[in-house]
PQR file with spaces between the fields and no chain letter, atoms N, CA, C, O and H, PARSE charges and radii, in Angstrom:
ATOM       1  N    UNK     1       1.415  -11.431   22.040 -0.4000 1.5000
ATOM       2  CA   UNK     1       0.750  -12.316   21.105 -0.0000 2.0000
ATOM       3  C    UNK     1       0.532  -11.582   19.795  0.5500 1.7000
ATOM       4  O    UNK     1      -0.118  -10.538   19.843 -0.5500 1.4000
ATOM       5  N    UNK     2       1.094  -12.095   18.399 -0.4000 1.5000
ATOM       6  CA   UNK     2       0.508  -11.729   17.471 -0.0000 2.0000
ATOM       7  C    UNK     2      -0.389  -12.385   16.972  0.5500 1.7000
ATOM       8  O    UNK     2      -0.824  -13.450   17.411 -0.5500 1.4000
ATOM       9  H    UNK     2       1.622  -12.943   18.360  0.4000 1.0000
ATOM      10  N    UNK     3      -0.856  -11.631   15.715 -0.4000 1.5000
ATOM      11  CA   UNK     3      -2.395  -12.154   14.837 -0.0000 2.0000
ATOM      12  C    UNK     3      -2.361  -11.979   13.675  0.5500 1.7000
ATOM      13  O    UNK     3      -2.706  -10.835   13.378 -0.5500 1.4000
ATOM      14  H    UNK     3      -0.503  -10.766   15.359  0.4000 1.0000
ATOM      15  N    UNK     4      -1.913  -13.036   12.265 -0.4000 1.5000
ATOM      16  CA   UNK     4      -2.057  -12.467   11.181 -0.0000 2.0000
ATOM      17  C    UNK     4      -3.253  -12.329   10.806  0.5500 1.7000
ATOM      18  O    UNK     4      -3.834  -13.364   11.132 -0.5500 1.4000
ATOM      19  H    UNK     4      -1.633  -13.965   12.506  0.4000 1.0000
ATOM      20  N    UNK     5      -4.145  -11.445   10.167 -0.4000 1.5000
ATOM      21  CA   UNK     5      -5.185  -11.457    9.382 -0.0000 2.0000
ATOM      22  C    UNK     5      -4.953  -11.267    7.736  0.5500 1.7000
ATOM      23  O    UNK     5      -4.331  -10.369    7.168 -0.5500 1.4000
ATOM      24  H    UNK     5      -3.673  -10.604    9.902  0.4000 1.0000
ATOM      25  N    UNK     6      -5.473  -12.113    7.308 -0.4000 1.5000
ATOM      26  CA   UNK     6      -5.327  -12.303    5.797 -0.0000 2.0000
ATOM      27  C    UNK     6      -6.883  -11.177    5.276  0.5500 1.7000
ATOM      28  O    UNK     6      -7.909  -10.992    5.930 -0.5500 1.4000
ATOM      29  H    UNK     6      -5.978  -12.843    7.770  0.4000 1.0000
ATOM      30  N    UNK     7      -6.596  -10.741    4.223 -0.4000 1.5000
ATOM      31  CA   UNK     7      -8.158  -10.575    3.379 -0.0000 2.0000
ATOM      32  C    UNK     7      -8.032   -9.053    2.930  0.5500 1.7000
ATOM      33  O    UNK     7      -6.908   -8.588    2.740 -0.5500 1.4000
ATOM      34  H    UNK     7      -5.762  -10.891    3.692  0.4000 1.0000
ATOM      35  N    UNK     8      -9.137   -8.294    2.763 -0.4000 1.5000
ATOM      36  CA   UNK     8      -9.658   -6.687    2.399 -0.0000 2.0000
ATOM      37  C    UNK     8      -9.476   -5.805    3.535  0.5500 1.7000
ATOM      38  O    UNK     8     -10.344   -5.596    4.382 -0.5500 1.4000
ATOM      39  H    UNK     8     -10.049   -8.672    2.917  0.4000 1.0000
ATOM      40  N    UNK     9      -8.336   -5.303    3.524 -0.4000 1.5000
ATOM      41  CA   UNK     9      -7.715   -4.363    4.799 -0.0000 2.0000
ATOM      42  C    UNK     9      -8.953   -4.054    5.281  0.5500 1.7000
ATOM      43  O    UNK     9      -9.394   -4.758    6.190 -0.5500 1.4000
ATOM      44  H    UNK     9      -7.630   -5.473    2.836  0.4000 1.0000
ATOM      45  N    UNK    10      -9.564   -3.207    4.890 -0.4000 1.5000
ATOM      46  CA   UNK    10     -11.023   -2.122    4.750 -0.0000 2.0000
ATOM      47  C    UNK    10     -12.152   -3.017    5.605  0.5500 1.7000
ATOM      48  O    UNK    10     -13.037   -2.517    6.299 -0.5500 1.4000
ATOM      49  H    UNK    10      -9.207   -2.635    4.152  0.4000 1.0000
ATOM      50  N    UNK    11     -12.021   -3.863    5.487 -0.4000 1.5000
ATOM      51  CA   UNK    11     -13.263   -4.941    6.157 -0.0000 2.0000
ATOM      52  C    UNK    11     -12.887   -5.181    7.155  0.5500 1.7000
ATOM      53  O    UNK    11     -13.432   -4.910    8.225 -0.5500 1.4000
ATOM      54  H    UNK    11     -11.301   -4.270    4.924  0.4000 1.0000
ATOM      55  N    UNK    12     -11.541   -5.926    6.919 -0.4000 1.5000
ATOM      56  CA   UNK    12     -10.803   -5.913    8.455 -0.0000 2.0000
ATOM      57  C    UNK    12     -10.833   -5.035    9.660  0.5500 1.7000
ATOM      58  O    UNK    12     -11.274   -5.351   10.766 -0.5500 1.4000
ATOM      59  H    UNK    12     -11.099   -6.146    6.049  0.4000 1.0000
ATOM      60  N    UNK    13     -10.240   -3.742    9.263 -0.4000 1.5000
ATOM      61  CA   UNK    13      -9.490   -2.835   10.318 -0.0000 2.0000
ATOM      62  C    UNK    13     -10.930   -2.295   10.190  0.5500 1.7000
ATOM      63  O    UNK    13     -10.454   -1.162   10.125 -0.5500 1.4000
ATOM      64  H    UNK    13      -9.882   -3.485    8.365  0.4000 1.0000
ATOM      65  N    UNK    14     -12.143   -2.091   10.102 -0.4000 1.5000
ATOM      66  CA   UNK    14     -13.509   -1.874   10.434 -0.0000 2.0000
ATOM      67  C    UNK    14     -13.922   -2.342   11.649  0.5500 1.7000
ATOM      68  O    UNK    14     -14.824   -1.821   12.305 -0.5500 1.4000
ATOM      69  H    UNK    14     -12.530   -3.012   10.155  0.4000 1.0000
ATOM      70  N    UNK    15     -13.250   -3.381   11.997 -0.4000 1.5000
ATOM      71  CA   UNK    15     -13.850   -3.788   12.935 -0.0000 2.0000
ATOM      72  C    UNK    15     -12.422   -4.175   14.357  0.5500 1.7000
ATOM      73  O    UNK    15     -12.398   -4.901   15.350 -0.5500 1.4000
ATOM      74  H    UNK    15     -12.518   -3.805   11.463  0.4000 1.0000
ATOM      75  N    UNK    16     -11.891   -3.664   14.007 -0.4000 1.5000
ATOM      76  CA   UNK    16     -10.729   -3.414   15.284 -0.0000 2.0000
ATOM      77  C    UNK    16     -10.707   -2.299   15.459  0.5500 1.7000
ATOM      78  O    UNK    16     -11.170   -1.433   14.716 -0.5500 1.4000
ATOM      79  H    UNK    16     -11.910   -3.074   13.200  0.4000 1.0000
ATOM      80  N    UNK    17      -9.863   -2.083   17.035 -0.4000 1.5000
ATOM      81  CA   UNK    17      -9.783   -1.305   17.924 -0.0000 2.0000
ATOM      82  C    UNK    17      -8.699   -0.636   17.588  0.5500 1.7000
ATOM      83  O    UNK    17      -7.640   -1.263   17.578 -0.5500 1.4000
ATOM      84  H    UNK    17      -9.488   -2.786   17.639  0.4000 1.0000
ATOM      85  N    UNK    18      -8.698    0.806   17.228 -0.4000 1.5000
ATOM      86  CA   UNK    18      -7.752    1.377   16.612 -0.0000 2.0000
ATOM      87  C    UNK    18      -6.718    1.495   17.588  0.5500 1.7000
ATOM      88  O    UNK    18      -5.836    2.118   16.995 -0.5500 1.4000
ATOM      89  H    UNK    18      -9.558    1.316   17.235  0.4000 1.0000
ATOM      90  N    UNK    19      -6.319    1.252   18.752 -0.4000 1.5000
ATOM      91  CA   UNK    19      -5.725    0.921   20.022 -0.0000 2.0000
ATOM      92  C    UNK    19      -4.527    0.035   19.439  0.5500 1.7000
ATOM      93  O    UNK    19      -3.349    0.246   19.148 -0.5500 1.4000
ATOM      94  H    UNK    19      -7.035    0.746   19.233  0.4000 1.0000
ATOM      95  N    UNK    20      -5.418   -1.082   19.410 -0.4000 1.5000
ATOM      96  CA   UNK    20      -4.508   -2.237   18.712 -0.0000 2.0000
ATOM      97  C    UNK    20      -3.753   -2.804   18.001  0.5500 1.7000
ATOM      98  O    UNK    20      -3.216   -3.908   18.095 -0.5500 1.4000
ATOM      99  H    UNK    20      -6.374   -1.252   19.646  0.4000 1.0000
ATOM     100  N    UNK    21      -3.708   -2.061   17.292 -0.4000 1.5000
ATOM     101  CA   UNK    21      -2.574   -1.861   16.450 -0.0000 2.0000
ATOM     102  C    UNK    21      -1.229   -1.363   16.061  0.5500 1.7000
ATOM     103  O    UNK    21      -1.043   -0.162   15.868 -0.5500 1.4000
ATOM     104  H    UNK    21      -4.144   -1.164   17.215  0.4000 1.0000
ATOM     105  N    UNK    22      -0.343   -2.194   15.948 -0.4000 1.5000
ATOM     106  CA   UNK    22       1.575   -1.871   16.332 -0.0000 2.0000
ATOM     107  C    UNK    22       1.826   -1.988   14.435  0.5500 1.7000
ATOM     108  O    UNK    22       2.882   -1.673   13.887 -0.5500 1.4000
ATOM     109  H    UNK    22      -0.494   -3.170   16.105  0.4000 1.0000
ATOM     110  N    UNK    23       0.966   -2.348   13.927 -0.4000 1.5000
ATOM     111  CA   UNK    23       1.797   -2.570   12.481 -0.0000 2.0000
ATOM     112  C    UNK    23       0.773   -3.017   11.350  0.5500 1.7000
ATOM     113  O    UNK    23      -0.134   -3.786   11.670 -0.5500 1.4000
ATOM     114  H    UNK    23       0.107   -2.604   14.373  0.4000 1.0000
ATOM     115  N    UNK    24       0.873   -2.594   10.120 -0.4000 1.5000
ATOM     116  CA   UNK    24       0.161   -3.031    9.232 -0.0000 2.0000
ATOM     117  C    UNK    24       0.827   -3.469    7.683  0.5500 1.7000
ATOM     118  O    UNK    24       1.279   -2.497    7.079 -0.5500 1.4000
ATOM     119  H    UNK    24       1.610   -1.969    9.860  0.4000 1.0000
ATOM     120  N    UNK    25       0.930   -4.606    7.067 -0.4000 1.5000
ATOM     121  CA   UNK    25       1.583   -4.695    6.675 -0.0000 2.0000
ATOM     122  C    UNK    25       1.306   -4.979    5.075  0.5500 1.7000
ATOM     123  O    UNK    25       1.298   -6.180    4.805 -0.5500 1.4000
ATOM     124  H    UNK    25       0.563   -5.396    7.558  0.4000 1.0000
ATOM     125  N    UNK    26       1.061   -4.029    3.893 -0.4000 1.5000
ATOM     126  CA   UNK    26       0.636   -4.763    2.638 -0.0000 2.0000
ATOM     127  C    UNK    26       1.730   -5.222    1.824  0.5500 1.7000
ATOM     128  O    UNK    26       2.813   -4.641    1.738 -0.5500 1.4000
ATOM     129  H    UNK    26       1.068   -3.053    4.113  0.4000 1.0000
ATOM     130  N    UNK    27       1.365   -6.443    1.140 -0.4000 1.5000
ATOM     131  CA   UNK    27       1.868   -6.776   -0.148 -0.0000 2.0000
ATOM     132  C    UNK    27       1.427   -6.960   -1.441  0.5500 1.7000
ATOM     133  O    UNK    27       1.404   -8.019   -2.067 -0.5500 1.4000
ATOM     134  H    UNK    27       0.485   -6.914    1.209  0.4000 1.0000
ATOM     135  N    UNK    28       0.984   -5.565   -1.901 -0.4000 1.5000
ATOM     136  CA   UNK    28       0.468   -5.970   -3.902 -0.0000 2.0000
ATOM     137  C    UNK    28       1.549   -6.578   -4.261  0.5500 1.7000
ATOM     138  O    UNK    28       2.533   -6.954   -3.625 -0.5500 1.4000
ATOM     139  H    UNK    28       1.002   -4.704   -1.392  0.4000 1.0000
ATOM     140  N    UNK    29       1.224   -6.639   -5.480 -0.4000 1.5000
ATOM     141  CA   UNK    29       2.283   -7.739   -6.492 -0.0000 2.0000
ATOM     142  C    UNK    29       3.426   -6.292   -6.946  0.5500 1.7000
ATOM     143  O    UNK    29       3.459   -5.796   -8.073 -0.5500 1.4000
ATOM     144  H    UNK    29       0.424   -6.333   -5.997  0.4000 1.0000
ATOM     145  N    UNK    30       4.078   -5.942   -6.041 -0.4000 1.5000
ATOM     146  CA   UNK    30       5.342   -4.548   -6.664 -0.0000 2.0000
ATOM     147  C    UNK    30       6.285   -4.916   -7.319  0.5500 1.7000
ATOM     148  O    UNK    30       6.997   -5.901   -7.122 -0.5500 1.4000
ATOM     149  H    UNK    30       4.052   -6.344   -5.126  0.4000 1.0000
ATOM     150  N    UNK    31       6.359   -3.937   -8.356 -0.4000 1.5000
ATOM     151  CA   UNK    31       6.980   -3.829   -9.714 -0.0000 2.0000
ATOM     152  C    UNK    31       7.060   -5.154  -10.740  0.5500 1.7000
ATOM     153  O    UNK    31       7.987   -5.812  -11.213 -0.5500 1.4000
ATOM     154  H    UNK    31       5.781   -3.137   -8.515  0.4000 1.0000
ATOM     155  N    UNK    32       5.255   -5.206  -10.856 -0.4000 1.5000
ATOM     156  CA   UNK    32       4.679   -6.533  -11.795 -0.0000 2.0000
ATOM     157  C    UNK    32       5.232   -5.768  -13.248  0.5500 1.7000
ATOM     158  O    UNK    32       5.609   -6.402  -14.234 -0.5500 1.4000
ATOM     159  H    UNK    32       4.502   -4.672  -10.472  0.4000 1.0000
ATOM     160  N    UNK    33       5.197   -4.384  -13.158 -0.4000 1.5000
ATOM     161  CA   UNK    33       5.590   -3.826  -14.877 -0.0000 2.0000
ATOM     162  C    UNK    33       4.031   -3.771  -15.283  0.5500 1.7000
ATOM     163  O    UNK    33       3.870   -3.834  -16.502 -0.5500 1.4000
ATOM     164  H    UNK    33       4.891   -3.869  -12.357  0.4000 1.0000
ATOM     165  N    UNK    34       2.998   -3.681  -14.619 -0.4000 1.5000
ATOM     166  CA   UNK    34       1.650   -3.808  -15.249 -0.0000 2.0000
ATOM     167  C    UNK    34       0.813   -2.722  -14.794  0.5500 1.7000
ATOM     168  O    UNK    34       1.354   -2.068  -13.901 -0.5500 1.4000
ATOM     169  H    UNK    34       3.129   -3.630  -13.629  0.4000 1.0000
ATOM     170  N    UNK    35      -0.059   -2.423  -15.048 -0.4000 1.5000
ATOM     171  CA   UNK    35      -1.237   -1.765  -14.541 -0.0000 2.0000
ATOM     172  C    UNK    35      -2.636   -2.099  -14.252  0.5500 1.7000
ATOM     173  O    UNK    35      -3.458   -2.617  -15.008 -0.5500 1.4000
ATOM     174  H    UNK    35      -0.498   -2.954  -15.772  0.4000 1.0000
ATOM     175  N    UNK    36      -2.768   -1.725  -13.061 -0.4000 1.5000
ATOM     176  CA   UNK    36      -3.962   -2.819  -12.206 -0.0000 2.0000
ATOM     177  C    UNK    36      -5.687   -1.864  -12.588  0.5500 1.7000
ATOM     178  O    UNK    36      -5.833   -0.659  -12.789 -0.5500 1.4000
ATOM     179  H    UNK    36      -2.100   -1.305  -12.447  0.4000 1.0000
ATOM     180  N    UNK    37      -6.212   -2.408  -12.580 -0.4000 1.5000
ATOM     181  CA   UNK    37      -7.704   -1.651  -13.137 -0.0000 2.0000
ATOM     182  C    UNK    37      -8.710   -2.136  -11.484  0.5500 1.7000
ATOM     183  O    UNK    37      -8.475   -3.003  -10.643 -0.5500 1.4000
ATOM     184  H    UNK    37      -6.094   -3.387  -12.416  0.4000 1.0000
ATOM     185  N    UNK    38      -9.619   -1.306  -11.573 -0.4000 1.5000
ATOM     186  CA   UNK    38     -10.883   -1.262  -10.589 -0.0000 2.0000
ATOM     187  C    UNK    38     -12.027   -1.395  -11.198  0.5500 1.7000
ATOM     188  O    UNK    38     -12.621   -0.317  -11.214 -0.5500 1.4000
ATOM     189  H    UNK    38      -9.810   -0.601  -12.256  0.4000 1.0000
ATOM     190  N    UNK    39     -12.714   -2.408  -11.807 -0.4000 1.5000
ATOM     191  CA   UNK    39     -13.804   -2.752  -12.392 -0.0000 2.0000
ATOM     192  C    UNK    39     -15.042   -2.691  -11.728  0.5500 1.7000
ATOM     193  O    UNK    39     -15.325   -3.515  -10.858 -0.5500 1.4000
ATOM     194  H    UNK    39     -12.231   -3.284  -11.794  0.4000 1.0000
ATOM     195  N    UNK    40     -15.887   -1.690  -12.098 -0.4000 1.5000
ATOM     196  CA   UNK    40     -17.262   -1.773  -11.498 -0.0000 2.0000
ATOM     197  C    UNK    40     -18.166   -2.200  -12.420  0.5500 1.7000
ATOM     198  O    UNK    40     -18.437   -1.802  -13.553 -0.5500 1.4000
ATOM     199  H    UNK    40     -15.657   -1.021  -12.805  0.4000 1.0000
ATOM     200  N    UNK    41     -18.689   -3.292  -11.575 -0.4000 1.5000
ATOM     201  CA   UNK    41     -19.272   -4.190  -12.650 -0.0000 2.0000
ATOM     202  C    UNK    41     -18.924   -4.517  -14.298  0.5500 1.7000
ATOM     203  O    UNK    41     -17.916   -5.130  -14.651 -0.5500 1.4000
ATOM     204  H    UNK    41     -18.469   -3.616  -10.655  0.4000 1.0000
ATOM     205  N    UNK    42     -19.818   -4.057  -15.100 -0.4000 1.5000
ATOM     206  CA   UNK    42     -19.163   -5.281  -16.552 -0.0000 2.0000
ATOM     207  C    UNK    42     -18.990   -3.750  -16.882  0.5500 1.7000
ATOM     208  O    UNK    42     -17.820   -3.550  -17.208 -0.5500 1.4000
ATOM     209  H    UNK    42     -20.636   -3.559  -14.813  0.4000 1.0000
ATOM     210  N    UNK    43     -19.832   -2.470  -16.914 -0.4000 1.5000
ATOM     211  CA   UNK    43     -19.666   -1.198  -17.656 -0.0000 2.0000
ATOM     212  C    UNK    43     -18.415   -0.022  -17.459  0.5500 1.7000
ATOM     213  O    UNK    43     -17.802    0.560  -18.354 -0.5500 1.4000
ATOM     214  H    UNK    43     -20.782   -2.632  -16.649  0.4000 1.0000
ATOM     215  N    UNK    44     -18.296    0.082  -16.325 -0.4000 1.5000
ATOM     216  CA   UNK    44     -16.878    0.582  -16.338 -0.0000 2.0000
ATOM     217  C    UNK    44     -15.597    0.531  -14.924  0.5500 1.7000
ATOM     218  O    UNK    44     -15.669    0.068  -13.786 -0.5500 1.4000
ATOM     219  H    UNK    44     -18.794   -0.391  -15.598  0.4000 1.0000
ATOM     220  N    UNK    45     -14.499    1.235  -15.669 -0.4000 1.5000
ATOM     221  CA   UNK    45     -13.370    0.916  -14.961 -0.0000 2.0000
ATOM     222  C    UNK    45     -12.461    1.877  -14.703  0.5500 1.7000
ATOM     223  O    UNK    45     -12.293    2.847  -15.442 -0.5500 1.4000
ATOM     224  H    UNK    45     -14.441    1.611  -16.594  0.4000 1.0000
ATOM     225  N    UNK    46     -11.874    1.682  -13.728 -0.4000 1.5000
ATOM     226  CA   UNK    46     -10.695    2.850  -13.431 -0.0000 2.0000
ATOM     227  C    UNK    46      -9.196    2.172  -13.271  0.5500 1.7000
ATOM     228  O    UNK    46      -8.800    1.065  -12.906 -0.5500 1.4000
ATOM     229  H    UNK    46     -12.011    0.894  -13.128  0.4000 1.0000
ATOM     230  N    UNK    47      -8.727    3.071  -13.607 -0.4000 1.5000
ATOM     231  CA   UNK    47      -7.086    2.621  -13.074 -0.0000 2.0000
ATOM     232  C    UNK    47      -6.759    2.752  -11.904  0.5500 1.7000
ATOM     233  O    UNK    47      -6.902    3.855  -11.377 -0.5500 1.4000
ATOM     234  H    UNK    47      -9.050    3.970  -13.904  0.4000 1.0000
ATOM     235  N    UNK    48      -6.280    1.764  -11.243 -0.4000 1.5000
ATOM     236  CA   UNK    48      -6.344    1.586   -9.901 -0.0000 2.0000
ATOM     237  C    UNK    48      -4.769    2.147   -9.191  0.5500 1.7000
ATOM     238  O    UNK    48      -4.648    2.741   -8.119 -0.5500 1.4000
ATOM     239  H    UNK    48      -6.164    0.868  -11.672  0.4000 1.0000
ATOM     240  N    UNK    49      -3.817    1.809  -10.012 -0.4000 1.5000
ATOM     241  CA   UNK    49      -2.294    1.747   -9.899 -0.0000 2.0000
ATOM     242  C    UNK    49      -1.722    1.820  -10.910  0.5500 1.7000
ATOM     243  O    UNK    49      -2.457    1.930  -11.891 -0.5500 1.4000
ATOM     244  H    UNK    49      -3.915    1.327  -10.882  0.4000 1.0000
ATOM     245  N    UNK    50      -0.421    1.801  -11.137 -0.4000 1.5000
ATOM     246  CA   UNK    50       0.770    1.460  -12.093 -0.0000 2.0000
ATOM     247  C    UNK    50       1.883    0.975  -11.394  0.5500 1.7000
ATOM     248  O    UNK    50       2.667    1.766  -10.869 -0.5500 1.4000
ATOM     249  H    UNK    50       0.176    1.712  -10.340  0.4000 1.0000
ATOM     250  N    UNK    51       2.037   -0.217  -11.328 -0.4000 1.5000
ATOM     251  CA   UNK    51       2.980   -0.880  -10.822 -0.0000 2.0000
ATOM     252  C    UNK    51       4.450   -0.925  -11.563  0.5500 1.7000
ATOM     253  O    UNK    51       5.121   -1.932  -11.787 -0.5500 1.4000
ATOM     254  H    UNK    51       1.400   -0.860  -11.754  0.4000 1.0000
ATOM     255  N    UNK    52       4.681    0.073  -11.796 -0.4000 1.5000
ATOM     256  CA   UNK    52       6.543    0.503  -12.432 -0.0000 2.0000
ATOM     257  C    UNK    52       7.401    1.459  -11.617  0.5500 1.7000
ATOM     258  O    UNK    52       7.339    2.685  -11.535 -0.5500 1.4000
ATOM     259  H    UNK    52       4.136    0.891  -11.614  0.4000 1.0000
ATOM     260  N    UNK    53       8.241    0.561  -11.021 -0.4000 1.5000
ATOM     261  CA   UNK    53       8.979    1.157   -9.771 -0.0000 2.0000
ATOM     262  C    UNK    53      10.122    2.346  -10.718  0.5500 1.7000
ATOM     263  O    UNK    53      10.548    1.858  -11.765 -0.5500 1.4000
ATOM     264  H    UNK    53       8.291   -0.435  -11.088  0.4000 1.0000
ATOM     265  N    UNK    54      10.416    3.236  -10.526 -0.4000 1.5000
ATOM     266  CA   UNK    54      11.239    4.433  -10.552 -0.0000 2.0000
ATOM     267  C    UNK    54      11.140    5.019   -9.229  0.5500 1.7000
ATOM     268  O    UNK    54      10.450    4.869   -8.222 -0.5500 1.4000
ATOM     269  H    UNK    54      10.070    3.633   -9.676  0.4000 1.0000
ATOM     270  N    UNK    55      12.645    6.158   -9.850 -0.4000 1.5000
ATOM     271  CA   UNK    55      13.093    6.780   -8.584 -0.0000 2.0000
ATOM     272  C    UNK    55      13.505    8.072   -9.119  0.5500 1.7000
ATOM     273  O    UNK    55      14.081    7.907  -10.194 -0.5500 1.4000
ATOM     274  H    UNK    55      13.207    6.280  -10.669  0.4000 1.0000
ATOM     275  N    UNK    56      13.416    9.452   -8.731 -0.4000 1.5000
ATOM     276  CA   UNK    56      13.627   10.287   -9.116 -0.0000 2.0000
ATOM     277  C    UNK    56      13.882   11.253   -8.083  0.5500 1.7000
ATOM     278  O    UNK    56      14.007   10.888   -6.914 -0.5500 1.4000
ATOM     279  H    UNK    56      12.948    9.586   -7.857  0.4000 1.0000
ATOM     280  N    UNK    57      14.011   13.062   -8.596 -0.4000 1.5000
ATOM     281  CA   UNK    57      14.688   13.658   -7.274 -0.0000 2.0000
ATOM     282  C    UNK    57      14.040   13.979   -6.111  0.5500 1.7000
ATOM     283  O    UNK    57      14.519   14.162   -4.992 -0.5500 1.4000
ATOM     284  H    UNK    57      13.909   13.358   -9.546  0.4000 1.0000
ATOM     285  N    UNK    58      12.850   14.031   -6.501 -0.4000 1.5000
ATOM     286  CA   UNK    58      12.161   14.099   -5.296 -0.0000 2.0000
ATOM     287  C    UNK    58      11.861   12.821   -4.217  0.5500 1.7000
ATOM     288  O    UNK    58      11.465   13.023   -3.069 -0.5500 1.4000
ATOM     289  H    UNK    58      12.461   13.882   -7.410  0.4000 1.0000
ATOM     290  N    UNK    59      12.115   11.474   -4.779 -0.4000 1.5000
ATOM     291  CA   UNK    59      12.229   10.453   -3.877 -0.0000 2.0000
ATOM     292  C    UNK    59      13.931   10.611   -3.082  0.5500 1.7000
ATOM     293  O    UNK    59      14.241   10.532   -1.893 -0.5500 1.4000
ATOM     294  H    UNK    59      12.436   11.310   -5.712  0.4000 1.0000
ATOM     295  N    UNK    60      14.611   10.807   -4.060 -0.4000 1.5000
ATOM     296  CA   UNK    60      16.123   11.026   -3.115 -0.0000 2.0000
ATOM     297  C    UNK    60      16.040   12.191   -2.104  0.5500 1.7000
ATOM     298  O    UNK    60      16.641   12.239   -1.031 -0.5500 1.4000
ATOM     299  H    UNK    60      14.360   10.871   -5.026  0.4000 1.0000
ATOM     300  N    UNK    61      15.152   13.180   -2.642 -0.4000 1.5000
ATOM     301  CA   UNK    61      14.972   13.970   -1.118 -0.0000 2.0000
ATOM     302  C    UNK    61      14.472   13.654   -0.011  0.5500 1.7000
ATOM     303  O    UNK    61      14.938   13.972    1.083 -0.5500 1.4000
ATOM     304  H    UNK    61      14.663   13.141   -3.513  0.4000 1.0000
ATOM     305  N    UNK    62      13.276   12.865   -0.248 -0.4000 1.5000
ATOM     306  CA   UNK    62      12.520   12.176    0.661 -0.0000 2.0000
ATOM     307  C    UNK    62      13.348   11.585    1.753  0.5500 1.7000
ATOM     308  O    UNK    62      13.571   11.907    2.920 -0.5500 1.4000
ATOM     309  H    UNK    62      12.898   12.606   -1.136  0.4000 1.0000
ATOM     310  N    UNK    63      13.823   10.365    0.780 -0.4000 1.5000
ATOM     311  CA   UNK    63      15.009    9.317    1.642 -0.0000 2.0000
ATOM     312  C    UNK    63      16.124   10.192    2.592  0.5500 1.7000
ATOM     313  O    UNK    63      16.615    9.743    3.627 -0.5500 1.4000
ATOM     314  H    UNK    63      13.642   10.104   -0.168  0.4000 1.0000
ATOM     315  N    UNK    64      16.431   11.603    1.992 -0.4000 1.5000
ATOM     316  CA   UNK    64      17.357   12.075    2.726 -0.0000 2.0000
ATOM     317  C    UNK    64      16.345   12.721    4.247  0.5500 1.7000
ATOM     318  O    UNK    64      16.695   12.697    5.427 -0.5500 1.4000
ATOM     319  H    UNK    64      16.032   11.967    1.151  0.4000 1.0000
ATOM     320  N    UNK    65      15.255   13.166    3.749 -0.4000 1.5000
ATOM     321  CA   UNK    65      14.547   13.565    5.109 -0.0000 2.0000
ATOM     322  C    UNK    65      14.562   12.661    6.064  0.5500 1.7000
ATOM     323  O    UNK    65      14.626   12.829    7.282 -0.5500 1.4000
ATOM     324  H    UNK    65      14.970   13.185    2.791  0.4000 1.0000
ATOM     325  N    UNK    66      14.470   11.266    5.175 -0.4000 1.5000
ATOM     326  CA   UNK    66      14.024   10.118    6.141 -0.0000 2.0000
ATOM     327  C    UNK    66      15.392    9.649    6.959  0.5500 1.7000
ATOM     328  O    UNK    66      15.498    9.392    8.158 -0.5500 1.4000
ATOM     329  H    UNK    66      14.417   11.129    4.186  0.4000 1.0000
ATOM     330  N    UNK    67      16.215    9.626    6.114 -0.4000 1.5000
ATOM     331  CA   UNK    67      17.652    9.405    6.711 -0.0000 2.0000
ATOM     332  C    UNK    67      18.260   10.475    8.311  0.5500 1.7000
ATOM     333  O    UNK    67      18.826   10.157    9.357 -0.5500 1.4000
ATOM     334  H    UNK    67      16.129    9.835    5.140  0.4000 1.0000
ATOM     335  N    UNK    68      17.826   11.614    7.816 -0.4000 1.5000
ATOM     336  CA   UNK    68      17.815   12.853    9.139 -0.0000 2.0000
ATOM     337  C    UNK    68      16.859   12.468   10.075  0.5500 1.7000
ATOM     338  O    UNK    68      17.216   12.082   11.187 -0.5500 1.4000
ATOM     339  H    UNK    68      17.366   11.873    6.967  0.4000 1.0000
ATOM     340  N    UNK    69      16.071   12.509    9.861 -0.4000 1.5000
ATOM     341  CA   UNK    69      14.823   11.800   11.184 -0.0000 2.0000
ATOM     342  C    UNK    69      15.289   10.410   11.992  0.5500 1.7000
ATOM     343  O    UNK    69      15.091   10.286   13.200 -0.5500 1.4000
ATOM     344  H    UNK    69      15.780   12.823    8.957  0.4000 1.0000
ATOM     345  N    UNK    70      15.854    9.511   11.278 -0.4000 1.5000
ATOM     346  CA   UNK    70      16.037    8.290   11.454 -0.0000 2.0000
ATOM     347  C    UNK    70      17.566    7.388   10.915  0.5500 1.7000
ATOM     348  O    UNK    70      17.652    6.537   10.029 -0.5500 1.4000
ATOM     349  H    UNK    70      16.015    9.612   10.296  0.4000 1.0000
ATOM     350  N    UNK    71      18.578    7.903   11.749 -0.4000 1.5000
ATOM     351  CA   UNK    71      20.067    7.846   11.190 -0.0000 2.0000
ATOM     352  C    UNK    71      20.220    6.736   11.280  0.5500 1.7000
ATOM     353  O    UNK    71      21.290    6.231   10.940 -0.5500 1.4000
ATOM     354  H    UNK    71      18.508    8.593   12.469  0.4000 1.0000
């Protein structure tokens, strides 16, 4: 049996059984070209992300680790 749960990962998986779980699955809005902010209250803010997909050499190494682990 599966179970989607919609909402604030963090609230969610608070209250499940770390047992239970086979998969977790997010979707932000990837490669909006924007940058997402964390607003605390009206006085200040942080940058939360940068949503601009690139690839460089250290991701092609990665992929190659990942490729050896997992042919």
């Amino acid at each position: 049996m599966s179970t989607l749960l919609y909402g604030d990962n963090l609230n969610i998986m608070r209250h499940m059984d770390s047992e239970s779980i086979d998969l977790i699955y997010l979707d932000p809005p990837y490669n909006s070209k924007r940058d997402y902010n964390v607003t605390f209250g009206a006085v200040a803010q942080s940058k939360a992300f940068k949503d601009t997909w690139t690839w460089d050499t250290q991701d092609d190494q990665h992929m190659r680790e990942i490729a050896q682990i997992n042919p």
